[in-house]
Steps between C-alpha positions, in 0.01 A plus 500: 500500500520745177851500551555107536267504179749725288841312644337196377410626136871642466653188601275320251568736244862470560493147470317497210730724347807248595285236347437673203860539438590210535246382236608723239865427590425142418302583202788653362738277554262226340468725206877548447521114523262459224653722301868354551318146402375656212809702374701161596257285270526764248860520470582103534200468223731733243822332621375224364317610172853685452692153546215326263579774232880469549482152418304484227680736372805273550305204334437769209859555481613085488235524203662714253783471287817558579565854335177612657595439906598738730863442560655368808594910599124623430346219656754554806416962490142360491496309829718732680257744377162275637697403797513895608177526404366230753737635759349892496178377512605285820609813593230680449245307631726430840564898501119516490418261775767701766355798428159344558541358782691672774762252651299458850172567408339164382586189722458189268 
């Protein structure tokens, strides 16, 4: 009877275990999702501060006189220049998310 007693209690444990694994498996996979919804909200939230800024900045540049504006070559160096901006931090953050999340690992 000891013996049935002891089978029992490893089984249990074991299944336990497998339970508990599971658990934190899908605790982790929640937390990563969190954080991708935060870093996603973060990053479309200075996208568009950055496009606000860019065009008031543009509306600041209609304003002044003519001597004063950037001309057409600055203003183009300038947006190439924002435009690779925006693009490395796409990069970035998409760099960021493979490395975070291995390609097979979270199921959504």
């Amino acid at each position: 009877m000891n013996h049935i007693n002891n089978e029992d209690i490893q089984k249990r444990q074991q299944q336990l275990c497998v339970q508990y694994r599971k658990v934190a498996e899908k605790a982790k996979e929640d937390m990563i999702q969190l954080y991708l919804s935060s870093a996603k909200a973060q990053m479309d939230h200075y996208q568009k501060q950055f496009k606000d800024e860019r065009t008031q900045m543009r509306v600041e540049q209609d304003k002044l006189p003519k001597n004063e504006k950037l001309t057409k070559i600055m203003d183009d160096i300038l947006e190439k220049q924002l435009k690779n901006i925006s693009e490395s931090i796409e990069c970035l953050y998409n760099y960021k998310v493979s490395e975070l999340i291995p390609s097979n690992s979270i199921n959504s």
